[in-house]
Structures are given as C-alpha cells and as structure tokens.
C-alpha positions in Angstrom: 98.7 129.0 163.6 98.6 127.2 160.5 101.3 125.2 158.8 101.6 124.1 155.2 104.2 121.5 154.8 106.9 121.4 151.5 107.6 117.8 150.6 111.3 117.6 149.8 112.3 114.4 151.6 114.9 115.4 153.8 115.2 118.9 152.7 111.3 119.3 154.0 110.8 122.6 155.6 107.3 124.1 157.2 105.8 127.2 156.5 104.3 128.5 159.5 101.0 130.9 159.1 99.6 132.9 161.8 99.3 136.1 163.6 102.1 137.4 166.2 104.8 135.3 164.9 107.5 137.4 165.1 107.0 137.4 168.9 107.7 133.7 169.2 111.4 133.2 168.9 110.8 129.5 170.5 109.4 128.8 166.6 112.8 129.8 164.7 115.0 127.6 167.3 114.3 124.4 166.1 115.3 125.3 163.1 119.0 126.6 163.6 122.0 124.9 163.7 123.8 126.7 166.2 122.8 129.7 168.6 124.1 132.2 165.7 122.1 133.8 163.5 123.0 137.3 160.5 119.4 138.9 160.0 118.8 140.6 156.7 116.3 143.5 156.2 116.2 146.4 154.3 115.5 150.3 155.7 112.1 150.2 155.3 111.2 146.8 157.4 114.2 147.3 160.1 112.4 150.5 162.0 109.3 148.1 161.8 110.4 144.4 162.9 114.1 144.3 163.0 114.2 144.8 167.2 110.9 142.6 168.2 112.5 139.8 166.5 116.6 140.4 167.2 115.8 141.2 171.0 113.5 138.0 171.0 116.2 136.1 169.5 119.0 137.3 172.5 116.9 136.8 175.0 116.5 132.9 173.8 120.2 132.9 173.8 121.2 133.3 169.7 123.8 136.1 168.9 122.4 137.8 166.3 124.5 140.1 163.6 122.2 142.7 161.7 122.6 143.2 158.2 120.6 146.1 157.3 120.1 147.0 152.9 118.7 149.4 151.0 115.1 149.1 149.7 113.9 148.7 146.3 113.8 146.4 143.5 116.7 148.6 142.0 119.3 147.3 144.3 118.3 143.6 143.6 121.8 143.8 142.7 125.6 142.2 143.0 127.1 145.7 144.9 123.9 145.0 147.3 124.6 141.6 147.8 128.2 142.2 148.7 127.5 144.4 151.6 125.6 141.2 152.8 128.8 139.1 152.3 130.8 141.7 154.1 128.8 142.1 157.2 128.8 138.2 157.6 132.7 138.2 157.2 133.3 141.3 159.4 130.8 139.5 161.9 133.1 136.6 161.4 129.8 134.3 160.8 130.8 130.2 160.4 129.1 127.4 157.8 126.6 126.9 161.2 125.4 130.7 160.8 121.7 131.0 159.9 120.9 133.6 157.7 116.9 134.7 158.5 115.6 136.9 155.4 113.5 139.5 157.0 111.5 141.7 154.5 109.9 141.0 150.9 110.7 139.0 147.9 113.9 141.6 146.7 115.2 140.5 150.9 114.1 136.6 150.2 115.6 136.2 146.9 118.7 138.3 148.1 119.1 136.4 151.4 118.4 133.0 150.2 121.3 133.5 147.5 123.8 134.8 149.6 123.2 131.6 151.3 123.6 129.7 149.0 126.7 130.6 148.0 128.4 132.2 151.6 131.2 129.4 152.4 129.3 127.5 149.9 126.0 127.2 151.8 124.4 127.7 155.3 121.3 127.5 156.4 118.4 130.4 156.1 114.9 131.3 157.4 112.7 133.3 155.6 110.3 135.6 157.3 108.4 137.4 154.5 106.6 140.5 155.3 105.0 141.6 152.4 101.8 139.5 150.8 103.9 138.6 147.8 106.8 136.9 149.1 104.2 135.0 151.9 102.8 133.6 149.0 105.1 133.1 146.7 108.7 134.1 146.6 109.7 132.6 150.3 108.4 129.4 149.0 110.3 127.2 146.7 114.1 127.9 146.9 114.3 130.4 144.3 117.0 132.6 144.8 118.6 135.1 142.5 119.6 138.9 141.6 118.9 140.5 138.9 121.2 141.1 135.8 120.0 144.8 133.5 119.7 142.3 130.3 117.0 140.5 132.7 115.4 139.7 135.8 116.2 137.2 138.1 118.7 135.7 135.2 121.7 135.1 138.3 120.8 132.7 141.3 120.5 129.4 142.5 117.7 126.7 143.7 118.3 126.8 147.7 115.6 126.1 149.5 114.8 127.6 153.2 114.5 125.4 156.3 111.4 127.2 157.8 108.9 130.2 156.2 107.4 132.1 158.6 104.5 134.0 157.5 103.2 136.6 160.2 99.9 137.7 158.9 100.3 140.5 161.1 103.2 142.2 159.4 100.3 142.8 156.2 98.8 145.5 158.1 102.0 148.2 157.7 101.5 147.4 153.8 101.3 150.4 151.6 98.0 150.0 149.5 100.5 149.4 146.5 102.0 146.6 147.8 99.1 144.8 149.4 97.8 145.1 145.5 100.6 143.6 144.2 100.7 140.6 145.9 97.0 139.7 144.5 98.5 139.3 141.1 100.3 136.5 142.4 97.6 135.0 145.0 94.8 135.3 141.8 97.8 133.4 139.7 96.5 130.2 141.6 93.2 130.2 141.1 94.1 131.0 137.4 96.3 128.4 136.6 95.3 125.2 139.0 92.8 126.1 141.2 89.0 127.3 140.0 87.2 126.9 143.8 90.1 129.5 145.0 89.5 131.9 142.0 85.8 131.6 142.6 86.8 132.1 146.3 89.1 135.3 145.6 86.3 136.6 143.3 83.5 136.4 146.2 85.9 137.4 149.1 88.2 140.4 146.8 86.8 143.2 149.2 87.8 141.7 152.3 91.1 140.9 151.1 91.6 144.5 149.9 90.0 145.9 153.6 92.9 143.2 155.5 90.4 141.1 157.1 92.6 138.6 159.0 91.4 135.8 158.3 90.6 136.2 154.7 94.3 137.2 154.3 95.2 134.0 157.0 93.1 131.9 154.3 94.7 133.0 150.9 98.0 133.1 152.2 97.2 129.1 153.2 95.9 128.3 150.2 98.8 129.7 148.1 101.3 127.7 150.2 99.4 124.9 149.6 98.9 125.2 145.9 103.1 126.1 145.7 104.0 123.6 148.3 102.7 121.0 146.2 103.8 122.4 143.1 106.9 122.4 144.3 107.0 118.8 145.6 106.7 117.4 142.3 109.3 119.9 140.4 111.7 121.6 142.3 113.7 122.7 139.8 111.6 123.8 137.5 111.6 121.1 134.5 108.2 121.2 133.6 104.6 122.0 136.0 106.7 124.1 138.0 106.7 126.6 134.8 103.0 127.0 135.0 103.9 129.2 138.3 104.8 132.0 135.9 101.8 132.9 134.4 102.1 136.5 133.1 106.0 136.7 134.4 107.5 136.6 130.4 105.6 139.4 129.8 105.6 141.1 133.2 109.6 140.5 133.7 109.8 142.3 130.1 108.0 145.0 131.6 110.2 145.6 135.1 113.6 145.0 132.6 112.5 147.7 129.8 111.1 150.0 132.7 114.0 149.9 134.8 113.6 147.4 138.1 111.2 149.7 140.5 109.7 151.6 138.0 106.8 149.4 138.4 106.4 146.8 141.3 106.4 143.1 139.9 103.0 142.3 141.2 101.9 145.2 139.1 103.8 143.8 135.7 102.8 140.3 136.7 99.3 141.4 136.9 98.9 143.3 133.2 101.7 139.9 132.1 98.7 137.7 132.9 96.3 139.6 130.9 98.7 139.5 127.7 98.8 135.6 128.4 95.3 135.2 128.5 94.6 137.6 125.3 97.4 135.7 123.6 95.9 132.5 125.4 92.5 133.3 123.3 94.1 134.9 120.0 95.2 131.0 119.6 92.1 129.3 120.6 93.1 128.1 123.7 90.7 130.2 126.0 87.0 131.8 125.3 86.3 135.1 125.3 84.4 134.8 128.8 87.7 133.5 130.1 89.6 136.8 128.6 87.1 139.0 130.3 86.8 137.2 133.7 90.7 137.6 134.0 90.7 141.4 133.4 88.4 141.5 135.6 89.6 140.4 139.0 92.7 141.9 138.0 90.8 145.5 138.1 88.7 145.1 140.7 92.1 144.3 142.8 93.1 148.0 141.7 96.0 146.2 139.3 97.1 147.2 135.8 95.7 145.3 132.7 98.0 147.3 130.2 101.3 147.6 130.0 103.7 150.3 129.2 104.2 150.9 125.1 107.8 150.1 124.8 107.2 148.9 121.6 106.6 145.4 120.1 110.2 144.6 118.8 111.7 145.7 122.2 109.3 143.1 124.3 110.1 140.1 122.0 113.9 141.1 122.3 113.3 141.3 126.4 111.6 138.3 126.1 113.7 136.1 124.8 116.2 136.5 127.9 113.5 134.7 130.0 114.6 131.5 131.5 111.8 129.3 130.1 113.1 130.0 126.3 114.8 126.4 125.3 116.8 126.5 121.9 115.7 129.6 121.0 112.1 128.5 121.8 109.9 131.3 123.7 107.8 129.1 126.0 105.1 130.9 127.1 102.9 130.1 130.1 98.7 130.4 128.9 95.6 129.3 129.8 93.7 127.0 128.3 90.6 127.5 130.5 89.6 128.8 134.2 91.9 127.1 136.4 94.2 125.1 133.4 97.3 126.4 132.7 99.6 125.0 129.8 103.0 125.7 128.5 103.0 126.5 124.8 106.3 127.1 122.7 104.4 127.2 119.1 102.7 131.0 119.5 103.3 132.7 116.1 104.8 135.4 116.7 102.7 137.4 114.8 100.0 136.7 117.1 102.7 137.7 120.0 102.7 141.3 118.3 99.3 141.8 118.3 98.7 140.8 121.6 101.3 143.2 122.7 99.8 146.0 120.4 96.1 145.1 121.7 97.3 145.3 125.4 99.8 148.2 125.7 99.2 151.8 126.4 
C-alpha cells in the first residue's frame, strides 16, 4: 500500500493506494467518529462492492445504512441528491454519521456535498472506483451537482477525511471509462509535470492493458501532483485553476450535449486539445507542443474533436464556467510541455477559430 498525504493542517487526510482495499475495514476505522456509517453507491457499483465492504464494516462493529442511486452523469442532480438526504433521515443518521462515497466522481462529488451540507456537516470517506475520481475528483474537497445552465455550478469546498483508492476495483472498468480517466492522469504531466508525461507516453500500453502496477504508479503520482496542488490552494484562488486544463471547453461540451451524452474524461480530453490549439494560435506553445498533445490523447483511444454545436453556443456555455471573473473568460493553456498558465486576454476571435479548427 501506498499513501499520499494532503497537507491541510488539521484538516490533513491520507489517501490510501493499494490493491485489496476494500477488504480491510481496519483502514476506514480510524477514520470515523462513531461506529455509524450511510454508504452511497450507485446501481452499477452496489452488485460489485457494496456487500464486501458493508459486511466488512458489521463485522468490525459499525452499523451501516445503504444508500443506493441511480447511475449516470444525468442524475448529477438535486431530486438525486434528495433521496440521499432521505435515506439518512429515515435511517435517523446523527452529526457523528460518516458518509463513505462508494463509486466514481458523479458518487464523490454527490456524497461529499450531501455532507457537507447534512445537519450542516459530517464527516465522509471517499472510496473511488473508477480511475478518474482515484486521481482526481476524490482528492481536493470539491463537491457539487450540476445545474442545466452548467456543470458543477452548485457545491461546496468539503474536504474528505480518508481516500481510499483500491487499484483493484480498475479491473471491472468498461474500456470507456478506464479511457476516460487518462485525460485527467495525462492533465499532470501536461500542466506541471514533464518526467510523468514522458513517463505516460513510454508506459500508455500498459496502462491501457491494466498492468497493476503501472495503474498503482499513475494513480500515485496524480495524488501527489493534486495533493500538493492542493496544499497551497484549497480553494481555488489561483494555481489550483491550472487543474482544469481543457475543463472550459470540455464542461461546454457535457452542458451543450446533455450531462452523459459524452463521459467528462472524453470532453476533458478533446477540451485539452482546444487549449493547446488556442495555447499556440497565441504564441504561447509551438507547434511540436500542439502535436505531441493530440497525440497521447489518441493513442489513449480519446477524442481530439469536439461536437459542432456551433461557435456562438460554446462562448455562451463558456462563460457560465466558474473561472470567468468580471466577465473575464479565464482560460487555462499551456505555455510549454509541462507549464500551464492562466490567461484571461484570448481574443475572442482567436477563441472562434479554435473552436472551428477543432470541432467536427
């Protein structure tokens, strides 16, 4: 097992990475405040991992309410997040009530914000199961639901007091998925760390065939590179930012389509190449740079183009992003391999032709 630490003074939490995981309830104890704990899954993860982990859980001692959702992206919603609040008030769950997150990033976000706000806060776990959310959305204390004018636009800064990433639970992973959650492990090595890209770019294949330990190592180094990010800007005020390479564009994308229509590892993925096309229509990154983006994108079996929903419809989508600041669209873009910056002065002409160049 490997742990990754997430340097928040007393709000500190580890993130735990390993193999067989979910077996080991005697990891999840220290972390609970009393012997109570309300999983949340969805119907896809439940047949899978809900019982392994619930049964491990009694048999420790913790009474455990299940709280079992619908999956999908599409139901990232406030009915959805009501039948969590009901089944913790017909359970009769107190403040001390942990609430453990079970399932990807829609389950993490989901979870994490009905903690947040349930009696006006109690403690959660997550437990992500799919590569995205290991490597990104468990970590950091983003919660939120999403709003049809735009994604992720009603939520709340909570942050976890464990992450427990079981490798394991990556091998159950349709193809799709598993793909997905590339676009946001290749995000590091775009925008702060070059060995890891070069790393990803010599070690794709394995990643793709589920070699263990090439998915133990990536997941590790992701932490890392969010833990630290993290640490020095919780709230997102400035370098935090950089962590959304591709997601102004890519959050367009899943609002214009309709939340499912494409998974948002797949939107992030053609997002990053508009960044880094828009990144070198305004001098900031070489043509090599362009080319060796689109690249590891494809050969991870990810888009590079988006959907045409038309230019003036992806500046209006845009602008609902939470990075815009008096009126100000502040796009995340690369100003090399490995250096991302935050730009707000992109004409917007330049935005336009980026999105024409870059759209089916």
């Amino acid at each position: 097992m490997r742990t990754v630490n997430v340097a928040l003074a007393e709000r500190s939490y580890p993130i735990r990475i390993g193999s067989g995981l979910l077996a080991q309830p005697d990891l999840l104890l220290p972390s609970l405040r009393s012997p109570r704990v309300a999983i949340v899954t969805n119907e896809v993860v439940a047949p899978l991992y809900l019982a392994p982990l619930a049964d491990g859980l009694r048999k420790a001692g913790v009474d455990v309410t299940e709280i079992v959702l619908p999956d999908g992206e599409a139901h990232k919603d406030w009915p959805t997040l009501n039948r969590v609040f009901d089944g913790l008030l017909g359970a009769r769950c107190e403040r001390r009530t942990t609430l453990i997150a079970l399932g990807g990033g829609v389950i993490g976000d989901m979870t994490g914000f009905a903690a947040a706000t349930y009696q006006r806060g109690v403690p959660f776990i997550q437990i992500p199961t799919t590569l995205l959310s290991q490597v990104d959305s468990s970590v950091g204390g983003k919660t939120a639901i999403n709003h049809p004018a735009g994604k992720n636009m009603i939520g709340a800064f909570y942050q976890p007091r464990l992450v427990l990433a079981d490798i394991a639970t990556l091998q159950t992973l349709p193809d799709a998925e598993l793909k997905a959650g590339l676009a946001e492990v290749i995000k590091y090595g775009l925008i702060r760390d070059l060995p890891f890209l070069e790393w990803l770019e010599a070690n794709l294949d394995a990643l793709l065939a589920r070699q263990p330990e090439a998915l133990a190592y990536a997941v590790e180094r992701s932490c890392v590179n969010k833990a630290e990010v993290v640490a020095a800007d919780e709230t997102e005020q400035g370098e935090r930012a950089t962590l959304n390479l591709g997601h102004t564009f890519g959050h367009a994308i899943e609002t214009g389509l309709g939340y499912g229509a494409w998974l948002h590892g797949e939107a992030v993925a053609a997002g990053t190449v508009m960044a880094a096309d828009l990144s070198a229509r305004i001098g900031l990154l070489d043509a090599a740079g362009l080319a060796r983006t689109r690249r590891i994108l494809e050969r991870a079996g990810l888009p590079v183009r988006g959907p045409r929903l038309g230019v003036a419809r992806y500046l209006e989508l845009m602008q609902h992003d939470k990075k815009v600041e008096d009126g100000r669209l502040r796009l995340v873009l690369l100003a090399g391999m490995g250096q991302a910056v935050i730009h707000d002065a992109a004409p917007t002409e330049a935005i336009a032709a980026t999105l024409e160049a870059c759209c089916e």
